[in-house]
N, C-alpha and C positions, 0 to 999 in steps of 0.2 A: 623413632628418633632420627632426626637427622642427620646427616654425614656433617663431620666436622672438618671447617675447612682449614684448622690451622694444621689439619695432619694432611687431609686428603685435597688435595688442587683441583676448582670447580671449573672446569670448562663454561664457552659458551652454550648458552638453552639450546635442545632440538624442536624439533617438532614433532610429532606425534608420527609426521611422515618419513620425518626421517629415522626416527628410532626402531619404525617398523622395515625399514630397508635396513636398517643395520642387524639386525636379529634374522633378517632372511625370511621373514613371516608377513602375513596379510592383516592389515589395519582393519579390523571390522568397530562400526557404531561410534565413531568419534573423528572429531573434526583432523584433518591430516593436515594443518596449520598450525593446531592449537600447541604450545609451548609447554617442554619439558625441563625441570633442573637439575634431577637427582634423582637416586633411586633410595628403596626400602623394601620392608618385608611386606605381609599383605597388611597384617596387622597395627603397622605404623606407618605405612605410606599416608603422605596427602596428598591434597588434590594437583601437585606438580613433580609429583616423581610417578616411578613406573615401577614396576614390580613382577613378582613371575609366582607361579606354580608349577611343581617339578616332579613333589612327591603328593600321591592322593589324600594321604592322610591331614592334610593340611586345607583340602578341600572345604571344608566348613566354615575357613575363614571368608571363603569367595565373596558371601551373601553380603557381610559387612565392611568389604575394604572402601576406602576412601580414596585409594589412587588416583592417578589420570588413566593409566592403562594397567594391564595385566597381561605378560609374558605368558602363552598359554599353551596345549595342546588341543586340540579340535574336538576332544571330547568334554571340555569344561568350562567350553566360551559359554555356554549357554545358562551359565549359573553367576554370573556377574550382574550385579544392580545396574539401576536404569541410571545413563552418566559418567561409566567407568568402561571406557575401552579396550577391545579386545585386539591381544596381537597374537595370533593366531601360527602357532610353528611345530616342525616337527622334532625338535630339539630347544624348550622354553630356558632350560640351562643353558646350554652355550648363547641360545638369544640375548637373556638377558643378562649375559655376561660379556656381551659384545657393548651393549647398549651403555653397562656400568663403565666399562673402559672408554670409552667416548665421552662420556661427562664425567669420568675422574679418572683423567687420565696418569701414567705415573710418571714424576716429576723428571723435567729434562737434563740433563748435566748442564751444571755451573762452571762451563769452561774457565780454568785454572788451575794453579797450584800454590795451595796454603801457604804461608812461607814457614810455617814448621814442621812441613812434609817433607823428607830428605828420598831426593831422587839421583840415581847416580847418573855421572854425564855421559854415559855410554850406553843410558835406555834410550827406548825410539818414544814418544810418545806422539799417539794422530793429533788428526785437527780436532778439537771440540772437548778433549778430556775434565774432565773431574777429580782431583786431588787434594782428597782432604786432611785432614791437621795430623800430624804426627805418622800420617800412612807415610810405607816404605818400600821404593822399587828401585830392586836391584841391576846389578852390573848388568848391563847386553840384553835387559826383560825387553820386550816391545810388545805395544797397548794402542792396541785397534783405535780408530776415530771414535768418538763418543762415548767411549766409555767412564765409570764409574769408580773410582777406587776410594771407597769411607776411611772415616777416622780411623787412626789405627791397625789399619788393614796393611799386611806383607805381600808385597806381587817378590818372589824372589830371582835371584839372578839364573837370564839364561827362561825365565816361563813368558810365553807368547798367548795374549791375549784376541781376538778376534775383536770384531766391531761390536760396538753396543753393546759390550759385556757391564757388570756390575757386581763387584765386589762388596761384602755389606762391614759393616765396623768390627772390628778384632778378627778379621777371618787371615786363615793365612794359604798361600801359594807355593808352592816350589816344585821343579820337576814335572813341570804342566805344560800342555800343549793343549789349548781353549779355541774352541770356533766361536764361531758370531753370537751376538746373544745369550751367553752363558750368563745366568746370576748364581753366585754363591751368597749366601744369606748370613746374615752375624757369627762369630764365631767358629765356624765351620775350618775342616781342617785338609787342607788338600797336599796327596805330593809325600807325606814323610814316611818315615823306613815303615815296612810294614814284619809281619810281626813270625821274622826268620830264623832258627838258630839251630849249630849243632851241638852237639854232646861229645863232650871230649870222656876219654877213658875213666879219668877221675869223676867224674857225674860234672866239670861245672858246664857252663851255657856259653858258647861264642857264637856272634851275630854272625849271621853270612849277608854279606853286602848285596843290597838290594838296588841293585842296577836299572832298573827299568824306569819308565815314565810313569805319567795320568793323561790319558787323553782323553778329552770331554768332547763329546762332537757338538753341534750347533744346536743354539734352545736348550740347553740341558738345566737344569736347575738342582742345587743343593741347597738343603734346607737348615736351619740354625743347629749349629754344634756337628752335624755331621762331619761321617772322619771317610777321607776317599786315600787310600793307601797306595804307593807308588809300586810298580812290578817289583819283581826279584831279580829275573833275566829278562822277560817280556814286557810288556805293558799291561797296565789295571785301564780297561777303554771302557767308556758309557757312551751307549750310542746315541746317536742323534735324540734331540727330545725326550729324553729318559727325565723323568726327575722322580727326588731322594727327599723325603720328608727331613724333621727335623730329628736329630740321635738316630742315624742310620751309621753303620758301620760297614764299608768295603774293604773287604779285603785284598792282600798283593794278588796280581794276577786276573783278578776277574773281569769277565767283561762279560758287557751286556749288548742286547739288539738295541733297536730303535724302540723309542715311545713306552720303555718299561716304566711300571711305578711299582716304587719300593714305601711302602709306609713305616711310621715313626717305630723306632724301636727293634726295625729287624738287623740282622745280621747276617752277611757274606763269607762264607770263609774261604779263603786263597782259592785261585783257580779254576772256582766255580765258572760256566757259562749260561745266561741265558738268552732266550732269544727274543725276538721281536715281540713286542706288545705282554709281555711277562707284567703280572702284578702280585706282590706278597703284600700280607696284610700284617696290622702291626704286630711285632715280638714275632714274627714266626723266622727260623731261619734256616739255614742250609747248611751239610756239612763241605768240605772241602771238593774239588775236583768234582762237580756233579754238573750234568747240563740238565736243563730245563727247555724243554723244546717250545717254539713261539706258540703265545696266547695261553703257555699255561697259568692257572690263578690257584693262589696259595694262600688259605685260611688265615684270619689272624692264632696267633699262638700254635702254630704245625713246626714243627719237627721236620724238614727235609733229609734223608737218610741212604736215599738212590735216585737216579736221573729219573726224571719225570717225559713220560710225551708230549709232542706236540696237543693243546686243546685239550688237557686233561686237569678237572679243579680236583687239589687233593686237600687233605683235612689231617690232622688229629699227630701225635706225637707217639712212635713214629708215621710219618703222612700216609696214609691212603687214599687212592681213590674215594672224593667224596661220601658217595653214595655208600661206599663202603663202609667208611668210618660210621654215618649215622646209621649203621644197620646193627655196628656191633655197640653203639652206644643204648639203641635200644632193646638189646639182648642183655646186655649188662644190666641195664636199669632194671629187666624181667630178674632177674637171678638173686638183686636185690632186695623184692617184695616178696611180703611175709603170705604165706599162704594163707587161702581163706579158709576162717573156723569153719567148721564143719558140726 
């Protein structure tokens, strides 16, 4: 199937040469003139897009793709019919995901502002902005050149947007301090109290004013519906290039390293720290004040319950070292079965 271009914006054609300098790989068996328009999967590419293989399983399509080329690894060029070229890389994902961004690329800002966007006369706005219908920026917010801000979208008073950032429609802002490049995606909730209170002698609940920031470092991205909660006293920070699937929940306080991914459905609670290159998988989540030391990886649906180390993947509810968890999963399963007749 086709990419459809009244969603996705079709660049100019490549060449064959150039799409292989874009992917960082070697054109083998195919003309490096010959013209590209689009990409697909193996299975429904034709003869003017490009395609990839990533995972092996998928291997079996190779005999019969129609492509012009194939994004590939150097162990699988050699299984491509006669006609369909090979681009040969040691990363066929990020290749042909360079390749996809070059001919559909994502759309530029429509420098302006709606006239049913109410912006107040004390925001800065850059050169190039985008402001669309009913969006609302407040008192003293100031919004990097080129950026983005959709239908309905709140940038609030007093939050500072970096360059090239992109707000997506109903999302909201406040309490934020954004670097370059930040996309927040539909809906998504950035900035409000987060979730503080104490107990008065009578048992009822009083909030305790939750003072701090959101600061997003550069490239970060949140995903649709996500909720990023502002500090208590300190800051709630995501570090550079972090990004948040969509129904992620941060809690006041936490902060993260650089290049963490957080998938759909997990949970932060106040406090927490992780470090650099950290990944949880979806539904799993952490309890309060816990660090996670960089590069640890966290199962989907685990239970985090104590600080993890650096480089350690844990599993299971409450988490353990991987290896662990499937050891007593298959002790468990033994204790299970029914002994044999005799």
């Amino acid at each position: 199937m086709a990419v459809d271009p009244r969603f996705h914006p079709v660049a100019q054609p490549l060449t064959l040469g150039d799409a292989a300098a874009t992917a960082g790989g070697e054109l083998r068996g195919g003309d490096p003139q010959r013209l590209i328009s689009g990409v697909g999967p193996l299975d429904a590419a034709g003869p003017q897009a490009v395609s990839f293989l990533d995972n092996r399983r998928y291997a079996g399509l190779l005999p019969a793709t129609r492509a012009a080329a194939v994004v590939l690894a150097e162990d699988f060029a050699g299984r491509l019919p006669e006609g369909v070229a090979a681009i040969v890389t040691a990363q066929p994902y990020l290749g042909f995901a360079r390749i996809a961004a070059r001919l559909h690329p994502r759309p530029a800002p429509r420098p302006g502002i709606h006239p049913s966007a109410v912006v107040d006369p004390s925001a800065l706005l850059g050169e190039g902005c985008e402001v669309g219908p009913l969006a609302v920026i407040g008192a003293g917010a100031e919004i990097g050149a080129g950026c983005v801000v959709g239908p309905h979208a709140v940038v609030g008073e007093g939050v500072v947007l970096g360059d090239g950032c992109r707000i997506g429609a109903h999302a909201s802002l406040s309490h934020c301090i954004a670097g370059r490049g930040v996309v927040v995606h539909p809906g998504a909730r950035i900035g409000q109290e987060g979730f503080g209170f104490a107990v008065t002698p009578e048992g009822r609940f009083e909030t305790m004013p939750q003072l701090g920031r959101v600061i997003l470092g550069d490239l970060v991205e949140i995903g649709a519906n996500s909720t990023v909660d502002r500090g208590s006293q300190g800051d709630t920070v995501l570090g550079a290039g972090t990004r948040l699937d969509n129904l992620v929940q941060i809690g006041h306080n936490v902060r993260t390293g650089r290049g963490c991914v957080i998938v759909a459905q997990v949970g932060i609670s106040g406090s927490a720290t992780l470090g650099d290159g950290v990944q949880m998988g979806g539904q799993s989540g952490l309890t309060g004040h816990l660090t996670l030391g960089d590069r640890v990886r966290v199962s989907a649906q685990a239970g985090v319950m104590n600080d993890v180390p650096a480089g350690t993947d844990v599993a299971g509810t409450p988490a353990w070292p991987a290896k662990d968890t499937l050891r007593a999963m298959a002790a468990l399963r033994k204790l299970g079965q029914k002994p044999a007749q005799g």
